[in-house]
C-alpha positions as CSV (number, residue, x, y, z in Angstrom):
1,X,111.6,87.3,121.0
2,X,111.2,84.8,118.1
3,X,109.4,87.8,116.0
4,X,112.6,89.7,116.8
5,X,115.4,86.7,116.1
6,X,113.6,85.7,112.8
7,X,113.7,89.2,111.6
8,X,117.4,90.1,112.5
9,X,117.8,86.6,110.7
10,X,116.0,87.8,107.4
11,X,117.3,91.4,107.5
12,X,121.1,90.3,107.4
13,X,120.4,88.2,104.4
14,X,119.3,91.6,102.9
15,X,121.9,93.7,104.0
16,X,124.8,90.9,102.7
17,X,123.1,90.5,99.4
18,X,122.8,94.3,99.0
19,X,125.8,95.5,100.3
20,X,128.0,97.5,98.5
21,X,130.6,100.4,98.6
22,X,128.2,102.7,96.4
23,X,124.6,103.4,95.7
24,X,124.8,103.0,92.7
25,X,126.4,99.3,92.9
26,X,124.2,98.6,95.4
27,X,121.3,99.6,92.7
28,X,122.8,97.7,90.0
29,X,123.0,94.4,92.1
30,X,119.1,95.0,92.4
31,X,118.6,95.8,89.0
32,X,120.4,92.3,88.0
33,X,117.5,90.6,89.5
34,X,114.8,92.8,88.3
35,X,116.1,92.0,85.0
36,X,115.0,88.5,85.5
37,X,112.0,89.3,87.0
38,X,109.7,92.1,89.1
39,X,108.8,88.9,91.6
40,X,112.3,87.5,91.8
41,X,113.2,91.2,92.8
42,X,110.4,91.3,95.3
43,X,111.5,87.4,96.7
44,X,115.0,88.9,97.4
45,X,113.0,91.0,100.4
46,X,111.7,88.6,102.9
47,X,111.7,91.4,105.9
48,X,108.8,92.9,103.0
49,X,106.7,89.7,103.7
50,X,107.8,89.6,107.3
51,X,106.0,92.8,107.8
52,X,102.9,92.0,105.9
53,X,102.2,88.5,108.0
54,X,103.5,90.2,111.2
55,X,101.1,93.4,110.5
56,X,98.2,90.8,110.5
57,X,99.4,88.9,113.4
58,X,99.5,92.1,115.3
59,X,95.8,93.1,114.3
60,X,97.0,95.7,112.7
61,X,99.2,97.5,115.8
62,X,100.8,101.3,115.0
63,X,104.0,99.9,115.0
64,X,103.7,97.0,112.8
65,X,101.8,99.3,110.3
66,X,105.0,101.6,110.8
67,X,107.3,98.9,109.9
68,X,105.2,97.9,106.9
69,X,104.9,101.9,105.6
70,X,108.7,102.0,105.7
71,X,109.4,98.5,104.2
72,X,107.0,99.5,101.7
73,X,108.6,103.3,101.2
74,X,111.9,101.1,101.2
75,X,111.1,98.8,98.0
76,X,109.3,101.5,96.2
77,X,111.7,104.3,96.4
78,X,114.8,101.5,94.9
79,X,112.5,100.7,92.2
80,X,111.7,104.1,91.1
81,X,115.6,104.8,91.4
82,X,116.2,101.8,89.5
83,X,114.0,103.0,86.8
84,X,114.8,106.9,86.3
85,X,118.6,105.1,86.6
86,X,119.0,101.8,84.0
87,X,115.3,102.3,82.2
88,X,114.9,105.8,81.7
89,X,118.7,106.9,81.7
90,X,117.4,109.8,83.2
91,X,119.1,111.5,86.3
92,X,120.2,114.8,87.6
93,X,124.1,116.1,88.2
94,X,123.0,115.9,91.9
95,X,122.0,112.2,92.3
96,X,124.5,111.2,89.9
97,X,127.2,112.5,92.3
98,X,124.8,111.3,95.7
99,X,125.3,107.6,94.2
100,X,128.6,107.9,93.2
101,X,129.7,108.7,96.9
102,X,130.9,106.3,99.0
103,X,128.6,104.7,101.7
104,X,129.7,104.5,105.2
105,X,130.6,100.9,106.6
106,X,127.0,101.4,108.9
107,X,125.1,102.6,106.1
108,X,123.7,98.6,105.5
109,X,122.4,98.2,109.2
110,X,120.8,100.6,109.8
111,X,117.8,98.9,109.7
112,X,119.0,95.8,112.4
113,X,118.6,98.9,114.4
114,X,115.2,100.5,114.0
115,X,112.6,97.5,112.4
116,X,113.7,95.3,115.9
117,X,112.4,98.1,118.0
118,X,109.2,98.7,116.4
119,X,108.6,94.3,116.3
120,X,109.3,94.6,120.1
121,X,106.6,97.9,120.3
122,X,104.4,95.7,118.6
123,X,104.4,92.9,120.8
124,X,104.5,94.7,123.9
């Protein structure tokens, strides 16, 4: 239950520095610390380096390789956002509009939802 606490613990400090009503503020707070640096950017995830010790812990268990795919899938997909968005100046009509929309309150958590489950998988 530790695993579980220090995760919930590490994923809200995500979520509150994250958190904003749009996408694409949400991507710009990100971007202000990848501006200083790609490791700063990468220290602001600690549930990233939660998975990697707790995958080894685990001995490499389905659902702790799970967690780490989609923590992985996670940082990779808002850096290649981040690029095509304040690097390249690139993007379509469509994601344009898709960032501009407002999130849902819920949108933030979702993750205090799923990543506990699949510690709790792991350790069972």
């Amino acid at each position: 239950m530790i695993y579980i606490f220090i995760y919930i613990v590490l994923e809200i400090y995500e979520v509150q520095w994250q958190k904003a009503p749009t996408m694409l503020e949400m991507l710009a707070k990100m971007y202000n610390y990848y501006q200083k640096s790609i490791f700063v950017f990468l220290l602001m995830h600690p549930t990233f380096y939660f998975a990697i010790l707790f995958m080894m812990m685990t001995h490499y268990n389905i659902y702790a390789l799970i967690l780490f795919a989609i923590k992985s899938a996670d940082i990779a997909t808002k850096l290649l956002l981040m690029k095509q968005l304040f690097i390249d100046k690139k993007i379509s009509a469509q994601m344009s509009v898709m960032l501009e929309t407002p999130l849902h309150w819920a949108m933030p958590y979702i993750g205090l939802t799923l990543y506990p489950f699949l510690i709790y998988m792991a350790l069972v």
